[in-house]
NULO-830729 format. One record per residue: residue number from 1; residue in three letters; x, y negated, z of N, C-alpha, C in turn. Coordinates in nm, 4 decimals, decimal comma, always signed. Atoms other than C-alpha are relative to their C-alpha. Layout:
BEGIN
  num  residu      n_c1      n_c2      n_c3     ca_c1     ca_c2     ca_c3      c_c1      c_c2      c_c3
  NUM     ala         X         Y         Z         X         Y         Z         X         Y         Z
...
***
This chain:
BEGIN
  num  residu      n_c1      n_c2      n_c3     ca_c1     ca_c2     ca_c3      c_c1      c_c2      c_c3
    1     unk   +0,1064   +0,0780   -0,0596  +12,4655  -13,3305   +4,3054   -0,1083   +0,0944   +0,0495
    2     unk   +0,1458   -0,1308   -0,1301  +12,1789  -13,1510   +4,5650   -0,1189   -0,0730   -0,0762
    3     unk   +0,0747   -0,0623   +0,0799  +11,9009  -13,0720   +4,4029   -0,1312   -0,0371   +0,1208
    4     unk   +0,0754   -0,0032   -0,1450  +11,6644  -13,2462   +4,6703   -0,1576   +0,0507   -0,0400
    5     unk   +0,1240   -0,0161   +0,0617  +11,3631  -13,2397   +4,4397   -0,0663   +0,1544   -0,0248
    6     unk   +0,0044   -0,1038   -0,0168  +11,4090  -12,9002   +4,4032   -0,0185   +0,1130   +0,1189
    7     unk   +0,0129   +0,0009   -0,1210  +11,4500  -12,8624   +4,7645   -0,0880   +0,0183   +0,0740
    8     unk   +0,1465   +0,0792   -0,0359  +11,1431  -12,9957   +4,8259   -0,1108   +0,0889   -0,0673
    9     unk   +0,0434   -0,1345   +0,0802  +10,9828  -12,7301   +4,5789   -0,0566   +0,1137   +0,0641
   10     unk   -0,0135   -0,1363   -0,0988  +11,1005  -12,4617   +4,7239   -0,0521   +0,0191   +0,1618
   11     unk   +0,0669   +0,0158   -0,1103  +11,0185  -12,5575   +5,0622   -0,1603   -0,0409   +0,0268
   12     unk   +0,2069   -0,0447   +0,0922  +10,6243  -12,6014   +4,9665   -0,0440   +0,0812   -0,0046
   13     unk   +0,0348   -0,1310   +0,0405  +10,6123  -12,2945   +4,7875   +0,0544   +0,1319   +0,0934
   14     unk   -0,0457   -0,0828   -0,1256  +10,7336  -12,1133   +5,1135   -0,0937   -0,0271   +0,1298
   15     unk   +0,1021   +0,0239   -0,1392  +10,4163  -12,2837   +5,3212   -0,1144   +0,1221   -0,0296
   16     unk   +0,1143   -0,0208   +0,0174  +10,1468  -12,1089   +5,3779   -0,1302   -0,0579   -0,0764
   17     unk   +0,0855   +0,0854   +0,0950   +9,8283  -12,1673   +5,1505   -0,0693   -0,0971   +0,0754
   18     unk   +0,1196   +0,1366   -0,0853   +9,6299  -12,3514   +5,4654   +0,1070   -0,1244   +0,0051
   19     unk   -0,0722   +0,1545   -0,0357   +9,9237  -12,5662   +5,4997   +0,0768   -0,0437   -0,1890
   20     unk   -0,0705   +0,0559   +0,1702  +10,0918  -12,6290   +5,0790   -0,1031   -0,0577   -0,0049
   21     unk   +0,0528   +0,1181   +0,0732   +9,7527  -12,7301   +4,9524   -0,0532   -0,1127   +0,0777
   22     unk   +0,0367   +0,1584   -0,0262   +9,6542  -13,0094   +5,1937   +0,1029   -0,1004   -0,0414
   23     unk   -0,1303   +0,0452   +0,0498  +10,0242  -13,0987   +5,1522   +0,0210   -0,0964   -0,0927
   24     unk   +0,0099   -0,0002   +0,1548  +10,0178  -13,1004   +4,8015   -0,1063   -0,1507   -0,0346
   25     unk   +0,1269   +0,1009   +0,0611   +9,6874  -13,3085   +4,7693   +0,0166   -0,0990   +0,0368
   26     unk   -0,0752   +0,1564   -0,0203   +9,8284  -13,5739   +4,9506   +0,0694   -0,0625   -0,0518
   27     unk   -0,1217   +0,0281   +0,0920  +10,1328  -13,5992   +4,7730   -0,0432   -0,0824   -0,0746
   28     unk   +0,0726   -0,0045   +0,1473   +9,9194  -13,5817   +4,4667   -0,0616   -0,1741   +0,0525
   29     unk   +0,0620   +0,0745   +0,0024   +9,6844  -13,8657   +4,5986   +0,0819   -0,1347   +0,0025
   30     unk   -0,1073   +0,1346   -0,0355   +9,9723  -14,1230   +4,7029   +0,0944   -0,0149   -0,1183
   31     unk   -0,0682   -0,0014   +0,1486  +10,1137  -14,0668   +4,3297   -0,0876   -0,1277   -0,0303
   32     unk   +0,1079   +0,0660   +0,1266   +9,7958  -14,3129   +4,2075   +0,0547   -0,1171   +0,1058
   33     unk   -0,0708   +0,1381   -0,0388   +9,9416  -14,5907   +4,4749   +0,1151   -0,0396   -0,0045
   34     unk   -0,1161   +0,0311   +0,0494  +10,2779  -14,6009   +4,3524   +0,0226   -0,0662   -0,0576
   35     unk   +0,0026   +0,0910   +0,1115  +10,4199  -14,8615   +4,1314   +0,0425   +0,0641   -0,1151
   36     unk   -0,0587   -0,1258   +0,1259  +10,4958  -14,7433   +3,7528   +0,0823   +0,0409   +0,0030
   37     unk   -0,1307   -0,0563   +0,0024  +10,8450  -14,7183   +3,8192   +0,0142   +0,1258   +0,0930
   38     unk   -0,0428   -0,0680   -0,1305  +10,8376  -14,5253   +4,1110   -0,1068   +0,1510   -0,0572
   39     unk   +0,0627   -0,0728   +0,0184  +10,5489  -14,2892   +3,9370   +0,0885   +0,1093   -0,1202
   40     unk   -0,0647   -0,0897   +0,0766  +10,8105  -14,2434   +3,6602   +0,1049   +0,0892   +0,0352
   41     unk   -0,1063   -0,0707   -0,0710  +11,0726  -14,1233   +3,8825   -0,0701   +0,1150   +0,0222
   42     unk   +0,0975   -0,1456   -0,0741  +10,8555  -13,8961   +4,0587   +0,0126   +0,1281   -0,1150
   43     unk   +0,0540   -0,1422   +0,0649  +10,7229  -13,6874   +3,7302   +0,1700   +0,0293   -0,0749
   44     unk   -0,1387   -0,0969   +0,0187  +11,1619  -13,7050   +3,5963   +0,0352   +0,0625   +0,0920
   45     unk   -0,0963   -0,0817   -0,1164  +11,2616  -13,5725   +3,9196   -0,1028   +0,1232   +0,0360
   46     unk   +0,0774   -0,1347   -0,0180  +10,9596  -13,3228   +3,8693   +0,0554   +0,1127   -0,0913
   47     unk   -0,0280   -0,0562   +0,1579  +11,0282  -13,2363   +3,5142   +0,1454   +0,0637   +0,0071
   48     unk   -0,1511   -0,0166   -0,0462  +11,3882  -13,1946   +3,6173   +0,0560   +0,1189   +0,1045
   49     unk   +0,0085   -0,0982   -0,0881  +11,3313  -12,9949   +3,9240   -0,0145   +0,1311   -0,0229
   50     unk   +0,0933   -0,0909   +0,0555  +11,1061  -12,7480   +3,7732   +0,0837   +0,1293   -0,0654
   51     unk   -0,0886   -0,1477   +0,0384  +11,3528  -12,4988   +3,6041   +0,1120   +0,0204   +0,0740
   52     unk   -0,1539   -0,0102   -0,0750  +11,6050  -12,5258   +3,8608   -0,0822   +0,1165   +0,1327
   53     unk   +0,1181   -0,1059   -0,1327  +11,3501  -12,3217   +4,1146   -0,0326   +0,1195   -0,0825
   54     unk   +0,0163   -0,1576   +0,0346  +11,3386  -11,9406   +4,1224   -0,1294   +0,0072   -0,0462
   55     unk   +0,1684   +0,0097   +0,0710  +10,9977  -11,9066   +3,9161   -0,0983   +0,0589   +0,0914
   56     unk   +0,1559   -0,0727   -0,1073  +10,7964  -11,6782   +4,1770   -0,0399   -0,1352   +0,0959
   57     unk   +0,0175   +0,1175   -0,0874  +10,8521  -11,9984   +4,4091   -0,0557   -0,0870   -0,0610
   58     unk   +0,0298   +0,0534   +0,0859  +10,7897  -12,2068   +4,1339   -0,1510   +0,0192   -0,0602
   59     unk   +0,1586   -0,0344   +0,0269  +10,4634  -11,9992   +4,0163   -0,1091   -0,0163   +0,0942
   60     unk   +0,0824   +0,0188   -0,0784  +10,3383  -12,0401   +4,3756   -0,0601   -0,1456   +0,0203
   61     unk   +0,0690   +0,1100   -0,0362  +10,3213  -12,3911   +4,3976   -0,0942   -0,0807   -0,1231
   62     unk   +0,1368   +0,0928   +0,1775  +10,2269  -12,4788   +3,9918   -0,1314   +0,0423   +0,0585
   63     unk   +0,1449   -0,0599   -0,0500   +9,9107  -12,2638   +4,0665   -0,0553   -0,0876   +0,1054
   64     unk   +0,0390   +0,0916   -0,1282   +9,8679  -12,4919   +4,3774   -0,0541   -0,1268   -0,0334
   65     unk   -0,0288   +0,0812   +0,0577   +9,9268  -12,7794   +4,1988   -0,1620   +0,0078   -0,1054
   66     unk   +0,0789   +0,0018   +0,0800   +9,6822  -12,6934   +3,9455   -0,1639   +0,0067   +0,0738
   67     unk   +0,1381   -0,0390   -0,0818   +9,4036  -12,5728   +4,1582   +0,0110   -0,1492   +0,0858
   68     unk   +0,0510   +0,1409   -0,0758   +9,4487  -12,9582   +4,3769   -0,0291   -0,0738   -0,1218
   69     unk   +0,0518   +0,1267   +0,1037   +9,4437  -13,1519   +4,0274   -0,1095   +0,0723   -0,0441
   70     unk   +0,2082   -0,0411   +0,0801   +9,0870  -12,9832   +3,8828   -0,0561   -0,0731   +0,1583
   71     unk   +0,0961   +0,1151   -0,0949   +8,9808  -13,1503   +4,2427   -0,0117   -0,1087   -0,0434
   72     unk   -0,0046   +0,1064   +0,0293   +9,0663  -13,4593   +4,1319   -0,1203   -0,0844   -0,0690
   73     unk   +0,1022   +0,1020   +0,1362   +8,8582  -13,7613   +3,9440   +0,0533   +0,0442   -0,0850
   74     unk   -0,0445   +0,0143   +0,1786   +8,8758  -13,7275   +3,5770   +0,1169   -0,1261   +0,0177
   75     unk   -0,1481   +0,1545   +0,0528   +9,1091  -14,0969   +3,5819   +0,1047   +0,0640   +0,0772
   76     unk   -0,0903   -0,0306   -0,0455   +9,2838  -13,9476   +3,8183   +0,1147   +0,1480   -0,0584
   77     unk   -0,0417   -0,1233   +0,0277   +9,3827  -13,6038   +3,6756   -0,0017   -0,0565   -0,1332
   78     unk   -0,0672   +0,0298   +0,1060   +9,4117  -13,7388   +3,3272   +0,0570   -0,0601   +0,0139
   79     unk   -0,1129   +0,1038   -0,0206   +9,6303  -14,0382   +3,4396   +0,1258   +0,1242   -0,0030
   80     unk   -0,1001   -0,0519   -0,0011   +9,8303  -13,7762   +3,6080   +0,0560   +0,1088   -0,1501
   81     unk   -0,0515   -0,0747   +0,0787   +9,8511  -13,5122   +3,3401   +0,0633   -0,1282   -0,1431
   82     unk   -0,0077   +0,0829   +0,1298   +9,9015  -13,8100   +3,0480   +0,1151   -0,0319   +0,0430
   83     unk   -0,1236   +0,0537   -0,0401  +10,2162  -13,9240   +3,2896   +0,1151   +0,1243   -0,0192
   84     unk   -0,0871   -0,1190   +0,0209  +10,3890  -13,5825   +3,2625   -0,0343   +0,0333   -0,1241
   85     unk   +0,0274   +0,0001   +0,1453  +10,2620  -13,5444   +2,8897   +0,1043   -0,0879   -0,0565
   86     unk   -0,1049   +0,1363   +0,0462  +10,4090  -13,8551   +2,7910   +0,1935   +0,0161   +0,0041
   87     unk   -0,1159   -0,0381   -0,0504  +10,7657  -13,8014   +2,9686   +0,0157   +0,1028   -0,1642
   88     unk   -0,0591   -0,0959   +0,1291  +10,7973  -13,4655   +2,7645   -0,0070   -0,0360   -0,1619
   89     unk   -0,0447   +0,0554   +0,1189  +10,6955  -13,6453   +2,4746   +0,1102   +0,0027   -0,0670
   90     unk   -0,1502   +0,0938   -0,0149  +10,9640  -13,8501   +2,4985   +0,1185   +0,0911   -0,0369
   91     unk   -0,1162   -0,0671   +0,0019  +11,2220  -13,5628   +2,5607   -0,0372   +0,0891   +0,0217
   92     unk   +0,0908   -0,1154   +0,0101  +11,0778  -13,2788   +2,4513   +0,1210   +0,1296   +0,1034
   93     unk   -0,0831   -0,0954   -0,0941  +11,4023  -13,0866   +2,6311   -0,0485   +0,0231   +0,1096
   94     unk   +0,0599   +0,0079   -0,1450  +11,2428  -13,1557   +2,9548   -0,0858   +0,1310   -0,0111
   95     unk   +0,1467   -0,1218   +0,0212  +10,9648  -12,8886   +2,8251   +0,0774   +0,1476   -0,0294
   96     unk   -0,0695   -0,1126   +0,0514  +11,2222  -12,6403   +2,6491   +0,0749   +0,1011   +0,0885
   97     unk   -0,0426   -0,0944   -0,1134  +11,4002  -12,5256   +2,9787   -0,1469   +0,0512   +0,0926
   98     unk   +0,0574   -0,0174   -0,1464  +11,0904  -12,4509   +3,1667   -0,0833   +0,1893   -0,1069
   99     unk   +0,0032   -0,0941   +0,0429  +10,9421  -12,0716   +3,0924   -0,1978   -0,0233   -0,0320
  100     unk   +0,1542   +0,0571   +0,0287  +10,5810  -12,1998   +2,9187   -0,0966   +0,1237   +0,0234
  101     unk   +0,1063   -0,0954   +0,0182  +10,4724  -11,8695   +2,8780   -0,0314   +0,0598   +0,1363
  102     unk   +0,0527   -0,0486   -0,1639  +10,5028  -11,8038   +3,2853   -0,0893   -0,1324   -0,0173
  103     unk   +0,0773   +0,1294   -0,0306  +10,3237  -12,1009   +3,3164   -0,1377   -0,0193   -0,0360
  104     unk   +0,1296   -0,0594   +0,0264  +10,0346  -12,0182   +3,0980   -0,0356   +0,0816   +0,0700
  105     unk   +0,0519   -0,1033   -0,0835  +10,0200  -11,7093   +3,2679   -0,0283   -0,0359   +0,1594
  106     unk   +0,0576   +0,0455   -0,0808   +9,9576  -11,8736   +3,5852   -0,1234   -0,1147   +0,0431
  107     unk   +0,1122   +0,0820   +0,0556   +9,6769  -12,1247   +3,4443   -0,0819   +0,0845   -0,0268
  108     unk   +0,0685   -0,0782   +0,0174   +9,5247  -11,8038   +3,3534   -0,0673   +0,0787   +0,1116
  109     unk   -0,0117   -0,0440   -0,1685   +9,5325  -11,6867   +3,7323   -0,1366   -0,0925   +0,0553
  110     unk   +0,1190   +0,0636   -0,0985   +9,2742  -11,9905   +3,8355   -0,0893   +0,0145   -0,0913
  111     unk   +0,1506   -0,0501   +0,0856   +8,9089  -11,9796   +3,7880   -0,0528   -0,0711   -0,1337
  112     unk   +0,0194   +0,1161   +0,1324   +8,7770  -12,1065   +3,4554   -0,0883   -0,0515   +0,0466
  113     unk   +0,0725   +0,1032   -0,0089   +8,5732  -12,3648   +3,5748   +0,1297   -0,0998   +0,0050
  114     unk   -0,1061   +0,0629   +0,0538   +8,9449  -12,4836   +3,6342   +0,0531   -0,0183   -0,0947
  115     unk   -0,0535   -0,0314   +0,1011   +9,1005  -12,3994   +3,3547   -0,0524   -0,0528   -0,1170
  116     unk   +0,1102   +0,1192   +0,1165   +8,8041  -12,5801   +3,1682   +0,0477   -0,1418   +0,0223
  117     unk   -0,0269   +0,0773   -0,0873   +8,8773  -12,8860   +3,4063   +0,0883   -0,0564   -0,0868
  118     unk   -0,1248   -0,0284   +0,0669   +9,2492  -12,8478   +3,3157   +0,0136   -0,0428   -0,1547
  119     unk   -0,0202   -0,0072   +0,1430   +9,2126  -12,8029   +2,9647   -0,0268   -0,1079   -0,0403
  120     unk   +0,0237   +0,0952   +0,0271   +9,0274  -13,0706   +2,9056   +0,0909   -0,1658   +0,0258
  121     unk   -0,0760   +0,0999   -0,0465   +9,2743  -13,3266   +3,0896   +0,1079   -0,0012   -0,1019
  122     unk   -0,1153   -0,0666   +0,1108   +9,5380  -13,1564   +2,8888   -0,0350   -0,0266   -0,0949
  123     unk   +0,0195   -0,0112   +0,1282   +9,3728  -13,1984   +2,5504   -0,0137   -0,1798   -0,0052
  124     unk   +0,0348   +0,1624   +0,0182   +9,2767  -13,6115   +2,6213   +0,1299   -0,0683   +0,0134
  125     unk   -0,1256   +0,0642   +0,0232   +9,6256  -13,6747   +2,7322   +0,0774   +0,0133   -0,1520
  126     unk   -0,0489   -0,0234   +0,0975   +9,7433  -13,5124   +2,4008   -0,0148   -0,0455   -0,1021
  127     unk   +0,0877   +0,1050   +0,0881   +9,4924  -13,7256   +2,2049   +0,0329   -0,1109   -0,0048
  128     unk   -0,0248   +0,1605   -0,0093   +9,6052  -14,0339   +2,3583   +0,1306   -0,0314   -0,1017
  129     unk   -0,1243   +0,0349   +0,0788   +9,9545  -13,9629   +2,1805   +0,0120   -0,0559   -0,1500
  130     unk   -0,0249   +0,0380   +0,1472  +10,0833  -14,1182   +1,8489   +0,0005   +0,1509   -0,0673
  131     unk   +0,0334   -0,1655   +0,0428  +10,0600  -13,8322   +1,5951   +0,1882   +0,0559   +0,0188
  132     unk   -0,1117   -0,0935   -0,0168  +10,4200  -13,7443   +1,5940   +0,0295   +0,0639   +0,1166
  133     unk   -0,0680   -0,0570   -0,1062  +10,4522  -13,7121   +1,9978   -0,0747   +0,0999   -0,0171
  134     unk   +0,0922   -0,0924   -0,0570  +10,1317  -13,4953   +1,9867   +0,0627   +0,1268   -0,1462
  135     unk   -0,0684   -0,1507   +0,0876  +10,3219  -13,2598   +1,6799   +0,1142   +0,0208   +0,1296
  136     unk   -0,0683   -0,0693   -0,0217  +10,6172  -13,2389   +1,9002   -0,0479   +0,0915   +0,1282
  137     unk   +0,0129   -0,0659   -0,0935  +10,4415  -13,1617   +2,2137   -0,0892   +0,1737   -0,0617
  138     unk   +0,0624   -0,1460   +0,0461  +10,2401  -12,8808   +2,0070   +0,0732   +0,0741   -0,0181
  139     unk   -0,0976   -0,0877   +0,0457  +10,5006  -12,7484   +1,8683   +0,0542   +0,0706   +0,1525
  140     unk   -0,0462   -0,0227   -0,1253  +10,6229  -12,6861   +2,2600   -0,1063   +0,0781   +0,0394
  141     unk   +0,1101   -0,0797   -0,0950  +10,2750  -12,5029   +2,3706   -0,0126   +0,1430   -0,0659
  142     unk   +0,0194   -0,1588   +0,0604  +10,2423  -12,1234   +2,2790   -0,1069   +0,0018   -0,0502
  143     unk   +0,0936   -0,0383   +0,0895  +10,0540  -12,0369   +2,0263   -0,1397   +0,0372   +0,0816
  144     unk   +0,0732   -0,0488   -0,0783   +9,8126  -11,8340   +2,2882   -0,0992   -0,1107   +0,0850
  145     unk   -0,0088   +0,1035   -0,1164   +9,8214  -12,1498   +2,5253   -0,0823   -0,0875   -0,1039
  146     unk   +0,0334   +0,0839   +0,0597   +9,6951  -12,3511   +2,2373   -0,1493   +0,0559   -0,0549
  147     unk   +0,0900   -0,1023   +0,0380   +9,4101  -12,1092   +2,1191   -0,0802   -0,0126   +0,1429
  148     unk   +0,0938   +0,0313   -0,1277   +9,2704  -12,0830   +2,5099   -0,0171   -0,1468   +0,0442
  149     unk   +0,0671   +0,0996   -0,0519   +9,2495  -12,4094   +2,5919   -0,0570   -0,1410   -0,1178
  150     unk   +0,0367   +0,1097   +0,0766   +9,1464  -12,5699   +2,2862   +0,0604   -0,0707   -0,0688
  151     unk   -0,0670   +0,0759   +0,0565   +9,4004  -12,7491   +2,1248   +0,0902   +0,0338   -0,1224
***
């Protein structure tokens, strides 16, 4: 089966930065008029995507990604991060193929006023969880990762 999501990735993280992040932020914005079903597809066929992409391609657009959601509203950027929280919850595998510690290391890359932003979205979605999802998702964040942003 083609790998469209992935596809789609890769071809992003191959735009230029004037043209990925308007891209991107659109994407991002037409996520909050979706119906639930269609929002849950979206973040499995993200979650899914995500380790199937060569990581430099992959590191270009998270970073992208990250730097359009700190634009965001607060409802909006915790909705989203609480919808991809949640998921891994669920199936914490989704989290286990992806390389966390590149991933930190590119959260570390944007400015901390983001990374404050960020963190904070990250720590309220994690709050919202029952206590067991929020042990397993800890257990999933690097020690380091958990220490810088608070949690």
């Amino acid at each position: 089966m083609e790998n469209f999501a992935g596809n789609i990735i890769i071809s992003l993280a191959s735009l230029p930065d004037f043209l990925r992040t308007p891209i991107l932020k659109k994407r991002m914005v037409e996520f909050f008029s979706i119906s639930e079903p269609e929002k849950l597809e979206v973040v499995l066929n993200a979650l899914d995507a995500g380790p199937t992409i060569p990581f430099p391609n992959f590191a270009k657009l998270f970073k992208t990604w990250l730097q359009v959601i700190a634009t965001l509203p607060q409802g909006q950027r915790d909705g989203l991060f609480s919808a991809y929280i949640v998921q891994a919850a669920r199936d914490p595998e989704k989290l286990i193929r992806y390389n966390l510690d590149g991933i930190f290391g590119i959260f570390l890359e944007i400015d901390a006023e983001q990374q404050k932003i960020i963190s904070e979205s990250v720590a309220r979605a994690i709050m919202a969880l029952d206590s067991e999802q929020q042990r397993r998702i800890m257990l999933l964040i690097p020690d380091g990762a958990r220490i810088r942003m608070g949690l």
